[in-house]
PDB file with SEQRES, HELIX, SHEET and CRYST1 records, atoms N, CA, C and O in Angstrom:
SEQRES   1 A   84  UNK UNK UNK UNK UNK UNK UNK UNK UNK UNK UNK UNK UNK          
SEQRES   2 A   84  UNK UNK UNK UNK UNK UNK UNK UNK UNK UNK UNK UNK UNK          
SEQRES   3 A   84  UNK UNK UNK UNK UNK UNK UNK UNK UNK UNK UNK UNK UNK          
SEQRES   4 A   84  UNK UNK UNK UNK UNK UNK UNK UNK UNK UNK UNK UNK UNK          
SEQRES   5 A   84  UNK UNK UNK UNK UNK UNK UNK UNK UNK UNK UNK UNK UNK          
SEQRES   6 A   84  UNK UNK UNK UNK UNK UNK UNK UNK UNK UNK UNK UNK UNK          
SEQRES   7 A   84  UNK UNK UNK UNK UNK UNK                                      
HELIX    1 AA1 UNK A    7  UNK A   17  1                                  11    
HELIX    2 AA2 UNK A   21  UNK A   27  1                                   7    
HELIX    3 AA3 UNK A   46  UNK A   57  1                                  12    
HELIX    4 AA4 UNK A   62  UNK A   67  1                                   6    
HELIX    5 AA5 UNK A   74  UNK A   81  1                                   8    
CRYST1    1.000    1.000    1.000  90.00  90.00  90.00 P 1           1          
ATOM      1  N   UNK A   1      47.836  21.735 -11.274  1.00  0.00           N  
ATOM      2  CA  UNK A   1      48.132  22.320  -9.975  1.00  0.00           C  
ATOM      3  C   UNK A   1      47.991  23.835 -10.065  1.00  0.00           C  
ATOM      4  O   UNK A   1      48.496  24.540 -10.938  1.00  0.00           O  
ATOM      5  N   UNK A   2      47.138  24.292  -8.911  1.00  0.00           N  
ATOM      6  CA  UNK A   2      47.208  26.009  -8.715  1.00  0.00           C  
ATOM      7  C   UNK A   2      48.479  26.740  -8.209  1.00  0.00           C  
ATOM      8  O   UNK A   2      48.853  26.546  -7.052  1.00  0.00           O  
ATOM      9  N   UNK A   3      49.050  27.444  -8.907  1.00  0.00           N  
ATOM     10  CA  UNK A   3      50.181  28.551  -8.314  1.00  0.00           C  
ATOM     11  C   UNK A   3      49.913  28.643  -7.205  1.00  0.00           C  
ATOM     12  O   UNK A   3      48.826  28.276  -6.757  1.00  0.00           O  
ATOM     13  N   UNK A   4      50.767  29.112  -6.566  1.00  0.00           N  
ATOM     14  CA  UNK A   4      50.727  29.656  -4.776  1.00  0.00           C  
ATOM     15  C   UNK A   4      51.284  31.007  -4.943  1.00  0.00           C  
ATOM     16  O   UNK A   4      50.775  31.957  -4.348  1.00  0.00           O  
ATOM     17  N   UNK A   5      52.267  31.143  -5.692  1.00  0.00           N  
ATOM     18  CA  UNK A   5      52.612  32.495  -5.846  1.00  0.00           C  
ATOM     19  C   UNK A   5      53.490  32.705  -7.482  1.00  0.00           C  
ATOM     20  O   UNK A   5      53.064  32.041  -8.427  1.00  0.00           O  
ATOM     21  N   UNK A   6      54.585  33.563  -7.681  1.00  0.00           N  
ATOM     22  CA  UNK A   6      54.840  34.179  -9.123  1.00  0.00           C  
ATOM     23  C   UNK A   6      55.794  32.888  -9.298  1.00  0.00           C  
ATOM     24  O   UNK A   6      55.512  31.974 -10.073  1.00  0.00           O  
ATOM     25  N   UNK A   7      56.756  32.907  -8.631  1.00  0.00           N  
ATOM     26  CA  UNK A   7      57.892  32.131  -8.563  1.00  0.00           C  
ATOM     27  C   UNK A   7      57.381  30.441  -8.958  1.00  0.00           C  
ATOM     28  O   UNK A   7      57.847  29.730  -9.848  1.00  0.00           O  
ATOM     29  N   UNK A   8      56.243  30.097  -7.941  1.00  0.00           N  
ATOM     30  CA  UNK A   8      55.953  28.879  -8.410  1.00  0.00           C  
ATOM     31  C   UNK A   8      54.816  28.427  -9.441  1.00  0.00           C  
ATOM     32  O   UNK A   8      54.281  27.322  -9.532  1.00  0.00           O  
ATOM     33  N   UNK A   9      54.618  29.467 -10.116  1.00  0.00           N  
ATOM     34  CA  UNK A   9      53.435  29.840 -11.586  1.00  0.00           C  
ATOM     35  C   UNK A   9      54.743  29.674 -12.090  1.00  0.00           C  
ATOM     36  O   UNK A   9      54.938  28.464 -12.203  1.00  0.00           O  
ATOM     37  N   UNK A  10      56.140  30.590 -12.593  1.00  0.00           N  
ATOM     38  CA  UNK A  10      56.947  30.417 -13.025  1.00  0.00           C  
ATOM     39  C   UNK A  10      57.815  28.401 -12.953  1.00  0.00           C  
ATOM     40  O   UNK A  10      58.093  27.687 -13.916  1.00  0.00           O  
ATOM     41  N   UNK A  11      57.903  28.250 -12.209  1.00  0.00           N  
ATOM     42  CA  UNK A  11      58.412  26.805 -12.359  1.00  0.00           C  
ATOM     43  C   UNK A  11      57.410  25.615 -13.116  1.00  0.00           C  
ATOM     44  O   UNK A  11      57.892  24.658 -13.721  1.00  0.00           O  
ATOM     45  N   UNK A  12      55.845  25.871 -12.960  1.00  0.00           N  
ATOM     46  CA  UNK A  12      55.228  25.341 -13.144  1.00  0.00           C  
ATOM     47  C   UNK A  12      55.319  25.408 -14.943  1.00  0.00           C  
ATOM     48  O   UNK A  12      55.288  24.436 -15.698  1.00  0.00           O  
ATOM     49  N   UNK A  13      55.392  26.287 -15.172  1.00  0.00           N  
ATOM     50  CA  UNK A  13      55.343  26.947 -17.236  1.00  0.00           C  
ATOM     51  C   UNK A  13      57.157  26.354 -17.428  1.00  0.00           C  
ATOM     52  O   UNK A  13      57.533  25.807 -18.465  1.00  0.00           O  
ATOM     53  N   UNK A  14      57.792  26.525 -16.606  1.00  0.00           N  
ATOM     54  CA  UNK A  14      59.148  26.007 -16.890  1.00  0.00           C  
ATOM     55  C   UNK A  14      59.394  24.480 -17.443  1.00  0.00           C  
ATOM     56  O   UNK A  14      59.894  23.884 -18.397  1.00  0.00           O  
ATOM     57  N   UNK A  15      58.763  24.264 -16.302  1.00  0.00           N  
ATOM     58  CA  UNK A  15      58.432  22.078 -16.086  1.00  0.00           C  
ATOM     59  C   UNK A  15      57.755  22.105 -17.326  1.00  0.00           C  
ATOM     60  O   UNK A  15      58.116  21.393 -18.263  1.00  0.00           O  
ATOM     61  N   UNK A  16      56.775  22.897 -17.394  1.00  0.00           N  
ATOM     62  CA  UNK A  16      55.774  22.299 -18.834  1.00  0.00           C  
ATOM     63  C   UNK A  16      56.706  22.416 -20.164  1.00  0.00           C  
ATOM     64  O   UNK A  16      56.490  21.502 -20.959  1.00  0.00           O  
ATOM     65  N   UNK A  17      57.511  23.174 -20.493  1.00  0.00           N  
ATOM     66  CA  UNK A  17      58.370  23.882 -21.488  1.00  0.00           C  
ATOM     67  C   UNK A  17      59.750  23.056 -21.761  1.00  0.00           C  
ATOM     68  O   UNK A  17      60.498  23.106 -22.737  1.00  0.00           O  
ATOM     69  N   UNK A  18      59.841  22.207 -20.456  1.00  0.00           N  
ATOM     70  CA  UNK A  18      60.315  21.000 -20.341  1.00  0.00           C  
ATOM     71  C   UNK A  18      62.020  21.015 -20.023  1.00  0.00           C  
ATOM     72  O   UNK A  18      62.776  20.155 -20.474  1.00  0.00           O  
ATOM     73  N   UNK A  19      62.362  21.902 -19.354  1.00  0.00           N  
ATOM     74  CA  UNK A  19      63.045  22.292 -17.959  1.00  0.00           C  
ATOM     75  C   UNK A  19      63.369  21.128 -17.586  1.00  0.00           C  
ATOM     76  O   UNK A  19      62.649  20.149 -17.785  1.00  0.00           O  
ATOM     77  N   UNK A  20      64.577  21.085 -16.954  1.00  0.00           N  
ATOM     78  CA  UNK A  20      64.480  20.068 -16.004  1.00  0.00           C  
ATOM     79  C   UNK A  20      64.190  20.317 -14.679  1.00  0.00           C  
ATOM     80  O   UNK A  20      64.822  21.249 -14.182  1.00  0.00           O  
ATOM     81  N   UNK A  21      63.354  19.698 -13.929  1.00  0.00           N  
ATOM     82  CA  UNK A  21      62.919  19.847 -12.827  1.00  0.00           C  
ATOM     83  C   UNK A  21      64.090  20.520 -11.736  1.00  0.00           C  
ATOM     84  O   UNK A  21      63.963  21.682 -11.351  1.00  0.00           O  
ATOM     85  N   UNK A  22      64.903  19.904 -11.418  1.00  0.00           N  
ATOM     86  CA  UNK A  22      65.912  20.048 -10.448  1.00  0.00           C  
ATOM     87  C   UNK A  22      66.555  21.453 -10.888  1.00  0.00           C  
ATOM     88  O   UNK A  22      66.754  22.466 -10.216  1.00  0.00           O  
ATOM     89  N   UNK A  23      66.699  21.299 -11.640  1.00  0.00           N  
ATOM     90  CA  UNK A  23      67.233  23.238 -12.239  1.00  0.00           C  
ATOM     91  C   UNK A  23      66.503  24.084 -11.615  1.00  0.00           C  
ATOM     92  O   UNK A  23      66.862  24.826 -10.700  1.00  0.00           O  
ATOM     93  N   UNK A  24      65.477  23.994 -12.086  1.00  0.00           N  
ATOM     94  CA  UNK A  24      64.272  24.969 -12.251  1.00  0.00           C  
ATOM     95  C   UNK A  24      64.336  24.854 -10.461  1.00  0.00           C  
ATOM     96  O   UNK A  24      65.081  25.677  -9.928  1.00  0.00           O  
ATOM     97  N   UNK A  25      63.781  24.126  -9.773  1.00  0.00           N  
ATOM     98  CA  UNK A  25      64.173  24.483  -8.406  1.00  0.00           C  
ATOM     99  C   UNK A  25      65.230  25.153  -7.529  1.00  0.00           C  
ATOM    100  O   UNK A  25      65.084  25.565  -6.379  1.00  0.00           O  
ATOM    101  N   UNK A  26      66.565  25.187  -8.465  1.00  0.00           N  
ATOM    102  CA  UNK A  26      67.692  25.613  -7.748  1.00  0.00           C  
ATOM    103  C   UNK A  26      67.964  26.921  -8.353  1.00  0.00           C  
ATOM    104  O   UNK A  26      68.773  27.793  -8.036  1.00  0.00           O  
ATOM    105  N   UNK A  27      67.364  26.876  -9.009  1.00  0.00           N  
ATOM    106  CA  UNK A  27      67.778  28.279  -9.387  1.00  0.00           C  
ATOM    107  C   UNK A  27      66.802  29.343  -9.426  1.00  0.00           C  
ATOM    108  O   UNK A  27      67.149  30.422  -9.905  1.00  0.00           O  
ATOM    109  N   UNK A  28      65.639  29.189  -8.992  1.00  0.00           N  
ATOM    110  CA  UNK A  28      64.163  29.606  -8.536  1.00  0.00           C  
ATOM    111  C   UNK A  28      64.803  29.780  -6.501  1.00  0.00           C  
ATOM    112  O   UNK A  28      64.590  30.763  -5.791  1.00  0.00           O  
ATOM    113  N   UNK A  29      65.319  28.904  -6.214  1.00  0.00           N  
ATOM    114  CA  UNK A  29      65.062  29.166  -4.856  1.00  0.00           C  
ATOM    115  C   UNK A  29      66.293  30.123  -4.327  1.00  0.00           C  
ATOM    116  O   UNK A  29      66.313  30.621  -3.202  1.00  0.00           O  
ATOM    117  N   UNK A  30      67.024  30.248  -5.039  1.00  0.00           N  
ATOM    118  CA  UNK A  30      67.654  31.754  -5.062  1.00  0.00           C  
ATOM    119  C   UNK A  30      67.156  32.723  -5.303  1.00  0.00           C  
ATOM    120  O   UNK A  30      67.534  33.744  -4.728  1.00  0.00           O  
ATOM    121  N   UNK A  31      66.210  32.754  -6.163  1.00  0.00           N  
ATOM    122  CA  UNK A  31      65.436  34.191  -6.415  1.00  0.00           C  
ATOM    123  C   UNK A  31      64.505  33.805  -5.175  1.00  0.00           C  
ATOM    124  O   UNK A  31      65.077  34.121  -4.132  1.00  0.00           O  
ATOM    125  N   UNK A  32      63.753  33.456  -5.040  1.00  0.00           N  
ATOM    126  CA  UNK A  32      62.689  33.271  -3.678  1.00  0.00           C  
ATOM    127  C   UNK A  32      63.650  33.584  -2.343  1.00  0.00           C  
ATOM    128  O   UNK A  32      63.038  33.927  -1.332  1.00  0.00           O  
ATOM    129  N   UNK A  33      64.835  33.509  -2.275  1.00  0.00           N  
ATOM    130  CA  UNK A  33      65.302  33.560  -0.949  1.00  0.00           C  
ATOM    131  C   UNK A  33      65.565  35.300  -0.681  1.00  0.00           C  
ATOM    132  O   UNK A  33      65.655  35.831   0.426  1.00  0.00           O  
ATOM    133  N   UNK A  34      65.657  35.996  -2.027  1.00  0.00           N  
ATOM    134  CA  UNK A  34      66.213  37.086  -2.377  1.00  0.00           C  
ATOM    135  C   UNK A  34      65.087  38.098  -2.331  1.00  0.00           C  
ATOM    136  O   UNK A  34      65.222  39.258  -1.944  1.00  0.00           O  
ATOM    137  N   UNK A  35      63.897  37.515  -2.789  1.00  0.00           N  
ATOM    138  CA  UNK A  35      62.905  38.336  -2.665  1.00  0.00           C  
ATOM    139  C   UNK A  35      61.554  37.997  -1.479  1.00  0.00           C  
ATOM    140  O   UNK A  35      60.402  38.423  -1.383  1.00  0.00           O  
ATOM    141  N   UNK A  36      62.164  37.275  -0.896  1.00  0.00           N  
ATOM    142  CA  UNK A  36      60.894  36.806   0.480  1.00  0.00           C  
ATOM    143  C   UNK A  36      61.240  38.010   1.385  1.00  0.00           C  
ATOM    144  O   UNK A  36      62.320  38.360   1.860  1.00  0.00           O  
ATOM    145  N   UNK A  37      59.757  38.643   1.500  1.00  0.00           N  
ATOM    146  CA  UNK A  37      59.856  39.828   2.802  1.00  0.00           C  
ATOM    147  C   UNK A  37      59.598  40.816   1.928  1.00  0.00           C  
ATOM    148  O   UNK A  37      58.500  41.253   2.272  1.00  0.00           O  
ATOM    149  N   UNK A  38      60.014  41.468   0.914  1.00  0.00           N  
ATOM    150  CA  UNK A  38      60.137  42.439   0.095  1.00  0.00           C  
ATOM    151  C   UNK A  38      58.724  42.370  -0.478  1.00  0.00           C  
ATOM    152  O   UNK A  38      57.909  43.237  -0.161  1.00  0.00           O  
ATOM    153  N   UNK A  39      58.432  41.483  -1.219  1.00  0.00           N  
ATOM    154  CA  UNK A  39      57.167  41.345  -1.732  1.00  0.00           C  
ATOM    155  C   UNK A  39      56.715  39.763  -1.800  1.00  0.00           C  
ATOM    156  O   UNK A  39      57.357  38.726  -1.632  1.00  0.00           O  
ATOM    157  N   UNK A  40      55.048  40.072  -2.185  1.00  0.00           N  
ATOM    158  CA  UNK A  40      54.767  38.304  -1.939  1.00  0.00           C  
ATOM    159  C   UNK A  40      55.239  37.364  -2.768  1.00  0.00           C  
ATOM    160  O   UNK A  40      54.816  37.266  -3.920  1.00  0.00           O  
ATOM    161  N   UNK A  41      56.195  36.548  -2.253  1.00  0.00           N  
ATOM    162  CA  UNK A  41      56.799  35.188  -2.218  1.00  0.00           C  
ATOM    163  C   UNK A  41      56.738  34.586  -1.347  1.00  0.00           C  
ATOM    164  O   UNK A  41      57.260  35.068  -0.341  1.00  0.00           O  
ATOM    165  N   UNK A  42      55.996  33.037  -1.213  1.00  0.00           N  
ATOM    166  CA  UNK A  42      56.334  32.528  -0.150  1.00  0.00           C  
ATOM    167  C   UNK A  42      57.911  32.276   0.299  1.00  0.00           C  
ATOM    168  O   UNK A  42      58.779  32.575  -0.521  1.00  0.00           O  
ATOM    169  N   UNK A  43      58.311  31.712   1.628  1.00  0.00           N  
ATOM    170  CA  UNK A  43      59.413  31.480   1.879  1.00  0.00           C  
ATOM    171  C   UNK A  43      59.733  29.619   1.299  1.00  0.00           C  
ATOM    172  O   UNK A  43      60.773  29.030   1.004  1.00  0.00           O  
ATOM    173  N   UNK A  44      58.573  29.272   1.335  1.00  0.00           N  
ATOM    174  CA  UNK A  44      58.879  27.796   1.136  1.00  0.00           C  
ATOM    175  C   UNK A  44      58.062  27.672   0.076  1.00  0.00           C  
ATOM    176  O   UNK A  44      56.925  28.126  -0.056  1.00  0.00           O  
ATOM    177  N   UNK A  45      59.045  26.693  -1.070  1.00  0.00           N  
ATOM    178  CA  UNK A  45      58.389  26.741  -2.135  1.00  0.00           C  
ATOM    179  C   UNK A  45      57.790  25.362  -2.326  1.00  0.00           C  
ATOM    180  O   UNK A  45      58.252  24.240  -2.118  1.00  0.00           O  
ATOM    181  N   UNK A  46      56.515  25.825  -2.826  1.00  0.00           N  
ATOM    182  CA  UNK A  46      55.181  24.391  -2.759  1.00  0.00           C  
ATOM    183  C   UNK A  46      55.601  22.931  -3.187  1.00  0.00           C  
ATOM    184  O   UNK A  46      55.346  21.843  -2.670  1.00  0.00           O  
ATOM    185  N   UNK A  47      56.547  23.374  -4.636  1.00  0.00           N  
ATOM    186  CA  UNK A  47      57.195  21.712  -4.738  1.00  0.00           C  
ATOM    187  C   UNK A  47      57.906  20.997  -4.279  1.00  0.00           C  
ATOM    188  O   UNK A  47      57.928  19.803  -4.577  1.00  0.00           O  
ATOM    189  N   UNK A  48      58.621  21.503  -3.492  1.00  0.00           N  
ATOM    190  CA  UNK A  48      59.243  20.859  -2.191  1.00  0.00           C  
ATOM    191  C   UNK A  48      58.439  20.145  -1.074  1.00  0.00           C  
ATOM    192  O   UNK A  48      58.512  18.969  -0.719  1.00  0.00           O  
ATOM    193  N   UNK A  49      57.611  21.201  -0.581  1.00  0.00           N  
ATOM    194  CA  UNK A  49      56.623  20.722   0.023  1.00  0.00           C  
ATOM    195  C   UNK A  49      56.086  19.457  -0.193  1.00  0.00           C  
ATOM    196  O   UNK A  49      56.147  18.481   0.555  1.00  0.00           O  
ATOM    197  N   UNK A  50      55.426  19.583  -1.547  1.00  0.00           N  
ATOM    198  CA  UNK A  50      55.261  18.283  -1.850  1.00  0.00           C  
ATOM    199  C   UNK A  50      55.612  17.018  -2.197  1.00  0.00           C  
ATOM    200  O   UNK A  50      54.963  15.989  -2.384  1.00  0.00           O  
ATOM    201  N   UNK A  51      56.812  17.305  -2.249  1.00  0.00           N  
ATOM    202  CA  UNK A  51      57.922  15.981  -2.627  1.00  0.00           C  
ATOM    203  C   UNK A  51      58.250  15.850  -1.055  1.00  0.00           C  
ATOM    204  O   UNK A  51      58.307  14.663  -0.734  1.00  0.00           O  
ATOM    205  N   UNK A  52      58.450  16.619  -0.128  1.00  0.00           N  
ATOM    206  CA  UNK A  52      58.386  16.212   1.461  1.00  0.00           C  
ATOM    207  C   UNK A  52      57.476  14.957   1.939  1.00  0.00           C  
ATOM    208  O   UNK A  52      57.737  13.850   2.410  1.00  0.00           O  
ATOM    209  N   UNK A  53      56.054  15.780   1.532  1.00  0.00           N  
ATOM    210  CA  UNK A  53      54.997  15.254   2.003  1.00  0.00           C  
ATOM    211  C   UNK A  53      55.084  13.460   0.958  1.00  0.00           C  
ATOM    212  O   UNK A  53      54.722  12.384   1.435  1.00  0.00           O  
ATOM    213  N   UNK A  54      55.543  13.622  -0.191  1.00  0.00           N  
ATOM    214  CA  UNK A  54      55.426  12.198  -0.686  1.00  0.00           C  
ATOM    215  C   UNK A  54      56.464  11.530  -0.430  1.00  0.00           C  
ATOM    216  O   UNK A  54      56.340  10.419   0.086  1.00  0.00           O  
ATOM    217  N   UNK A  55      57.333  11.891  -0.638  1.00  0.00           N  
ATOM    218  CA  UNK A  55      58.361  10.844   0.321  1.00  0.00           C  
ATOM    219  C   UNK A  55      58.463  10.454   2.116  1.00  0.00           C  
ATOM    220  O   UNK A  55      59.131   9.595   2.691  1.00  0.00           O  
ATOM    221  N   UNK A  56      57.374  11.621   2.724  1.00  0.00           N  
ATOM    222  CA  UNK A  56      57.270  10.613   4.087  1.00  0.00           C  
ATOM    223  C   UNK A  56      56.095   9.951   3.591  1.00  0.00           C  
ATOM    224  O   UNK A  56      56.397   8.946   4.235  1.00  0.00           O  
ATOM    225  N   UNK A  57      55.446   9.743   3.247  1.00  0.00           N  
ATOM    226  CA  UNK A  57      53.825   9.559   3.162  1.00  0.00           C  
ATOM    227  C   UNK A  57      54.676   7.694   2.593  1.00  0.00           C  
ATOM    228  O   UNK A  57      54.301   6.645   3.119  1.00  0.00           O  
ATOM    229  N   UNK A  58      55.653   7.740   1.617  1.00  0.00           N  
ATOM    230  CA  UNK A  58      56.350   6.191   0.933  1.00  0.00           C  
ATOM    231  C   UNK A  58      57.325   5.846   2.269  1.00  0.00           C  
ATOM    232  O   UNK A  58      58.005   4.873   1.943  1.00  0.00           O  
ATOM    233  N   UNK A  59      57.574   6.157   3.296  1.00  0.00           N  
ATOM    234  CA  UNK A  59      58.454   5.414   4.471  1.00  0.00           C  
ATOM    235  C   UNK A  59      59.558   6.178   4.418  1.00  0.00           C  
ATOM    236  O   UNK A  59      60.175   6.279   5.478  1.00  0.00           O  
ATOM    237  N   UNK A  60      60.088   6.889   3.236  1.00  0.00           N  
ATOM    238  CA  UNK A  60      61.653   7.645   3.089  1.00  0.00           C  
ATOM    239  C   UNK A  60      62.270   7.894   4.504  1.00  0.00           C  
ATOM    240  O   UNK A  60      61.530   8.629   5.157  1.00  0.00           O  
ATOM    241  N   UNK A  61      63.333   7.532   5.146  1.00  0.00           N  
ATOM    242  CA  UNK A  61      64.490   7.722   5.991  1.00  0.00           C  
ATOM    243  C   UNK A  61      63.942   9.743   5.788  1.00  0.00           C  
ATOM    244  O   UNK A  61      63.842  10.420   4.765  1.00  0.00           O  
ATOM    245  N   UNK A  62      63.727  10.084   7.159  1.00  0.00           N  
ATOM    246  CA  UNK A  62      63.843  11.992   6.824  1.00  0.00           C  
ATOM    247  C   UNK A  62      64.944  12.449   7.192  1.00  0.00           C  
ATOM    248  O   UNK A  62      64.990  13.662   7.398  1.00  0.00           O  
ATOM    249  N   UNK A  63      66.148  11.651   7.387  1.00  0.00           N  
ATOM    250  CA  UNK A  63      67.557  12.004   6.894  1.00  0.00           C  
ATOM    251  C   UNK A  63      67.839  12.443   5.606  1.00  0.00           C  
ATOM    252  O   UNK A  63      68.006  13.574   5.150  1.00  0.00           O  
ATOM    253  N   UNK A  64      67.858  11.435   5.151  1.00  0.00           N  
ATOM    254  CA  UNK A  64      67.795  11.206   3.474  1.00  0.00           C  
ATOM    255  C   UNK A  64      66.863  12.452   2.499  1.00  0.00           C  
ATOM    256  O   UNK A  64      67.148  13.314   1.667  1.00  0.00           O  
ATOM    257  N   UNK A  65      65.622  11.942   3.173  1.00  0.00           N  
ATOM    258  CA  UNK A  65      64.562  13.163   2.882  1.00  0.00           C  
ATOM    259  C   UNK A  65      65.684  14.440   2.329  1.00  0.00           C  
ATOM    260  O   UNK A  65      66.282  14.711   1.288  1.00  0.00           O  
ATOM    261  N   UNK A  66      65.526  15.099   3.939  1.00  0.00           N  
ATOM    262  CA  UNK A  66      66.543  16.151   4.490  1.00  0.00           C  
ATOM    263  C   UNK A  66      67.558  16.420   3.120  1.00  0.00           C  
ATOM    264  O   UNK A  66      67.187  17.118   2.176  1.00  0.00           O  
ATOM    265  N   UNK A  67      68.578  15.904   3.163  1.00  0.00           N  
ATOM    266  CA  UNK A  67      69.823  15.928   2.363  1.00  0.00           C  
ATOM    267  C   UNK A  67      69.335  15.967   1.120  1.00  0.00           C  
ATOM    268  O   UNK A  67      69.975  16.906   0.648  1.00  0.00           O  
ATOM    269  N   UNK A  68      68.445  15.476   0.048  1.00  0.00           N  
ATOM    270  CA  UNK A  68      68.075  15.641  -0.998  1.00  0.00           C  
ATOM    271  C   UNK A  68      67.237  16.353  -1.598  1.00  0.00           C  
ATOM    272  O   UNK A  68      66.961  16.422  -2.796  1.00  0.00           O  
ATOM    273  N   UNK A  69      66.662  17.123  -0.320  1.00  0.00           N  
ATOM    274  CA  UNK A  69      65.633  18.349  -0.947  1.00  0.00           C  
ATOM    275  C   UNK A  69      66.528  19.784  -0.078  1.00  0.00           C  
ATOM    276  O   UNK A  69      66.152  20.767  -0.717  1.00  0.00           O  
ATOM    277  N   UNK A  70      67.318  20.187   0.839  1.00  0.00           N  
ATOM    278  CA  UNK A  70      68.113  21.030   1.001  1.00  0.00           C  
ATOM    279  C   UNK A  70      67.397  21.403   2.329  1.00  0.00           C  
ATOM    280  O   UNK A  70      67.617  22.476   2.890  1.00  0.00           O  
ATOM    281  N   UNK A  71      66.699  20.653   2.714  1.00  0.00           N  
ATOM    282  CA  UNK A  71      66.003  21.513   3.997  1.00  0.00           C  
ATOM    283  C   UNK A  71      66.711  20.566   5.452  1.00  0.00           C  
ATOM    284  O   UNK A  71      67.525  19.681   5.188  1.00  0.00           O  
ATOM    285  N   UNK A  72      66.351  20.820   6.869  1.00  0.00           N  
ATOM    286  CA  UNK A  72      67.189  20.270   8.080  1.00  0.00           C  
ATOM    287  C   UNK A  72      66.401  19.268   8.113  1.00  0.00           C  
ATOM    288  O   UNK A  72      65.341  19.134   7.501  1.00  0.00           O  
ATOM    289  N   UNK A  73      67.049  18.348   9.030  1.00  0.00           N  
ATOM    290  CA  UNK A  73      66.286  17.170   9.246  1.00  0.00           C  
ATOM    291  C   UNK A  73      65.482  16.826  10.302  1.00  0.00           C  
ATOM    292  O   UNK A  73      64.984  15.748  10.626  1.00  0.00           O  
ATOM    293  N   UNK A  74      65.427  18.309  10.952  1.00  0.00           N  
ATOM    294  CA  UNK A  74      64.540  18.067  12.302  1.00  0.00           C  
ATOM    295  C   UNK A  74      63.304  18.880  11.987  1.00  0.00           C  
ATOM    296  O   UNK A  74      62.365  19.014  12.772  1.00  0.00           O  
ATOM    297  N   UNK A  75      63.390  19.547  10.474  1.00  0.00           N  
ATOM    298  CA  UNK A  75      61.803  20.170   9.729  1.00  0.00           C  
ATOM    299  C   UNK A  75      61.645  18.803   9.158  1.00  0.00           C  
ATOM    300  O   UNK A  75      60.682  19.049   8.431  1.00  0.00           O  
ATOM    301  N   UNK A  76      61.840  17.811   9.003  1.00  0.00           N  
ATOM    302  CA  UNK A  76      61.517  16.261   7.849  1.00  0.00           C  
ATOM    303  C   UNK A  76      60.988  15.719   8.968  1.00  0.00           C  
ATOM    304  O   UNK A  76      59.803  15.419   8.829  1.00  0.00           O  
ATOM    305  N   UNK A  77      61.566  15.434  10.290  1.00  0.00           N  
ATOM    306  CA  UNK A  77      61.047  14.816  11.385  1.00  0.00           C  
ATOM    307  C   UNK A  77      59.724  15.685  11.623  1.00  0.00           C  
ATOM    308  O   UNK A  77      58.659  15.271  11.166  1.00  0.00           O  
ATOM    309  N   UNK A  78      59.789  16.995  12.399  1.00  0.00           N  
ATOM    310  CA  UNK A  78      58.655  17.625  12.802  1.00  0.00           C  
ATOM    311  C   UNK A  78      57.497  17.137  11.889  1.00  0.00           C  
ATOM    312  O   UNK A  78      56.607  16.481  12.431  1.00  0.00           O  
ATOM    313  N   UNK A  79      57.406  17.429  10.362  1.00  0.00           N  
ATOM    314  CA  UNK A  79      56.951  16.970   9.789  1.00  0.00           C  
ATOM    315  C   UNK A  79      56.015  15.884   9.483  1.00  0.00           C  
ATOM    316  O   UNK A  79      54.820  15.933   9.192  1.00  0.00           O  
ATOM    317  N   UNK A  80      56.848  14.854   9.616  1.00  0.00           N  
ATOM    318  CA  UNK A  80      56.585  13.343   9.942  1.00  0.00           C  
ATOM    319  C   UNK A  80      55.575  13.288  10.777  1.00  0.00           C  
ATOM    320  O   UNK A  80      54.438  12.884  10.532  1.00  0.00           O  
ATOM    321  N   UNK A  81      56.212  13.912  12.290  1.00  0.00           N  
ATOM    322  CA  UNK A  81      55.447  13.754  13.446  1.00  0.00           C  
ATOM    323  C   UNK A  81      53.794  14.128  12.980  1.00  0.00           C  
ATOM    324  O   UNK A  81      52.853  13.334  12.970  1.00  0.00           O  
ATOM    325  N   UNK A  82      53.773  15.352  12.665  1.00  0.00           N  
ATOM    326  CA  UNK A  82      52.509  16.271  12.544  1.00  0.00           C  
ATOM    327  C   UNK A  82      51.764  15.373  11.732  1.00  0.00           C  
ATOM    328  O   UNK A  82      50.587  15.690  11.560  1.00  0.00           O  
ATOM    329  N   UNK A  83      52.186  14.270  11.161  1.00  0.00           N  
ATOM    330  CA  UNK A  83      51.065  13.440  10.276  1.00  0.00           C  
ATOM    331  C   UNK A  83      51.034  12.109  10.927  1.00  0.00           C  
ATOM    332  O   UNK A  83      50.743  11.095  10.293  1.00  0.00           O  
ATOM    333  N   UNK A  84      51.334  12.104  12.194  1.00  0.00           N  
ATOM    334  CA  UNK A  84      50.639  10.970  12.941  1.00  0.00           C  
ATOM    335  C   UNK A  84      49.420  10.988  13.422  1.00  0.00           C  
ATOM    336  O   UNK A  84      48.974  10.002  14.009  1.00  0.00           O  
TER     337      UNK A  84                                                      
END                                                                             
């Protein structure tokens, strides 16, 4: 997978180094929340994204979605929708 930006080049060498995933996200998306606007970081970080996109893509409830990746549940719905 290609970086999108520093933060998620950084998680990516983390995961490989053998991190645990869920860490490495929570404690990455504090620094991303801290430095979005200031300099380039996206606001939304890509592996989320993509665990969004694969758990609607498998049927996942975007309640559920929602609650287990930290985001609202009417961005899991919108979401959803946009891939009809």
């Amino acid at each position: 997978m290609h970086a999108v930006d520093p933060l998620h080049d950084a998680a990516l060498s983390l995961a490989d180094a053998g991190l645990d995933a869920e860490t490495i996200r929570r404690v990455l998306a504090d620094v991303r929340r801290r430095w979005t606007g200031r300099v380039y970081v996206r606001s939304v970080d890509p592996l989320i994204d993509a665990e969004i996109s694969r758990r609607i893509a498998a049927g996942e409830h975007p309640e559920k979605i929602a609650r287990e990746t930290g985001r609202h549940r009417t961005t899991i719905i919108r979401r959803r929708r946009s891939t009809w």
